[in-house]
N, C-alpha and C positions, 0 to 999 in steps of 0.2 A: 719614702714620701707618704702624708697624710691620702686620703681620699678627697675629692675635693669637698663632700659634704662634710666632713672632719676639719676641714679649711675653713669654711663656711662660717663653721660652729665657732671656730676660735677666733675670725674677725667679729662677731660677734659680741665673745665674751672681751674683747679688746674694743670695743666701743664702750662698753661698762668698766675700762679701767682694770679687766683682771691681769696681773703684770704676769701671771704665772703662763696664763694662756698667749699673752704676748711674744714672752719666751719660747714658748712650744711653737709656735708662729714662726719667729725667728730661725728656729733650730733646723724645723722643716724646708723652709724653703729660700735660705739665705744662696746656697750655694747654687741654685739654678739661675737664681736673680743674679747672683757676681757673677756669672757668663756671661748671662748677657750684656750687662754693663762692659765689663771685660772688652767683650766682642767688639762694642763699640768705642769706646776709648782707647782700648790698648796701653794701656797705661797703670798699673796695678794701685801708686797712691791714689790716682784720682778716682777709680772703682769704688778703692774702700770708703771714700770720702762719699762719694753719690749712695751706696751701700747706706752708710750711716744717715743722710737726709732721704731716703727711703723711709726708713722705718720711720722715722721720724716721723712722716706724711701717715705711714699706713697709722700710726699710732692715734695720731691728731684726727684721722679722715675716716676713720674704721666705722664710724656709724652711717657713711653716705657711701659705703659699699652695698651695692643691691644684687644678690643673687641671682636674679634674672636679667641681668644683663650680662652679667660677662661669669667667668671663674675667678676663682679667687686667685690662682696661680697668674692668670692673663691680665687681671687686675693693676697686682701687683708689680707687676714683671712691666704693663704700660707707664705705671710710677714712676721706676726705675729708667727704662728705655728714655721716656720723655723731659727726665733729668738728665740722665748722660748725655741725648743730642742737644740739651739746652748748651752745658758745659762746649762742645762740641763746636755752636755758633759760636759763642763767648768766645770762646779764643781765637776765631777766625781762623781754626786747623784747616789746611785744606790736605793733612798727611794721610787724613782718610782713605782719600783717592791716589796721591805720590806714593804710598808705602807702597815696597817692592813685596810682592805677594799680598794682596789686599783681594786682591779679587781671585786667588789660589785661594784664600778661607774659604770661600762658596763651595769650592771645591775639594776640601777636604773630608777626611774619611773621622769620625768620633775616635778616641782614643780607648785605646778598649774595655777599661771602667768605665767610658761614656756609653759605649757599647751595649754594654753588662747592663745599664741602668734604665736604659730606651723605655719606655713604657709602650705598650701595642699602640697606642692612638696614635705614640710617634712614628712608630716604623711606617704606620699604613699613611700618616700623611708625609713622611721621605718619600714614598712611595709614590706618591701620587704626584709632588712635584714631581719626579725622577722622570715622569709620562712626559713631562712637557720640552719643548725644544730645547736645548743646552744654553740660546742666548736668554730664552726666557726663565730656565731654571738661575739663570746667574740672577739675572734682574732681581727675580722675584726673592730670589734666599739676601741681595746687596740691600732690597728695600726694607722686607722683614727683620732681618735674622741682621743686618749689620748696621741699619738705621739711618741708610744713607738717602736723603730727601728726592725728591722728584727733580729736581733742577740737577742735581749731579747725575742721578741718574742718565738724566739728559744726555751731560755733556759726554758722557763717559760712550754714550751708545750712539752719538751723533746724532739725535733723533730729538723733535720740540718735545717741552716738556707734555703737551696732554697727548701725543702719539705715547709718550712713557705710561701716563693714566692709564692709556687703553689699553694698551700691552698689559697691565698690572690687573685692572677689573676683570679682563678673559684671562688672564693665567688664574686666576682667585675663583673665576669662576668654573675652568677646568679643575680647579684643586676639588671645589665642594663638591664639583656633580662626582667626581671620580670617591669621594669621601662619604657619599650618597648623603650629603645634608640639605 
């Protein structure tokens, strides 16, 4: 994987239309994006379909990417994320929540190429959810990491929705302080 000032550089040179740099774009970070898509779909055509109007966005959007807000990696990956749970409402799935292991993902262990690949930022922030309670490590990996909304959440933990909010702002903000950010 690029650095992410190396990221940086090549949304960049992809606001100027450079297709070579769009490809290097591509190349780099295609396969972290189809996880998460993946993650939340479950579904591998519809991935590659969300996949494809990704780039499409970062392609069209690349010049109202700002540096100082986000990374490029998180950027892109919100692109992504926020097209798959659109698909997601769209279809009025609710197999999100019925699939039988759905909430075993939270709890799974990386496969050991994913293992292999972890970068330190991530291990130290596994790490730091890993501190927090087991209902609130589900919560918080089901809202992030599987893109499931606040009202499911809900319903899933029996609890109203902004008791979920609160739960999620103190688990976020145990994650930072432990992250020292």
């Amino acid at each position: 994987m690029l650095t992410p000032a190396e990221l940086v550089w090549l949304i960049a040179a992809v606001s100027k239309g450079d297709e070579a740099a769009f490809e290097r774009l591509y190349v780099a970070t295609r396969a972290k994006l189809y996880g998460v898509v993946l993650r939340i779909l479950r579904r591998q055509d519809l991935a590659e379909e969300v996949i494809q109007e990704t780039y499409v966005k970062v392609w069209n959007s690349a010049g109202q990417f700002n540096p100082a807000v986000s990374s490029p990696i998180t950027w892109m990956a919100a692109i992504a994320r926020n097209r798959a749970i659109d698909i997601v409402r769209k279809r009025g799935e609710s197999s999100i929540e019925e699939e039988p292991g759905a909430m075993d993902v939270a709890a799974e262990t990386p496969d050991p190429l994913a293992r292999r690949e972890m970068s330190e930022e991530l291990k130290r922030l596994l790490e730091c959810v890993g501190r927090l309670e087991p209902d609130r490590q589900k919560l918080v990996l089901l809202a992030y990491y599987n893109g499931w909304s606040r009202e499911q959440l809900a319903a899933k933990f029996e609890t109203p929705v902004n008791t979920v909010k609160t739960w999620l702002r103190r688990s976020m903000m145990e994650i930072r302080e432990c992250l020292g950010l």
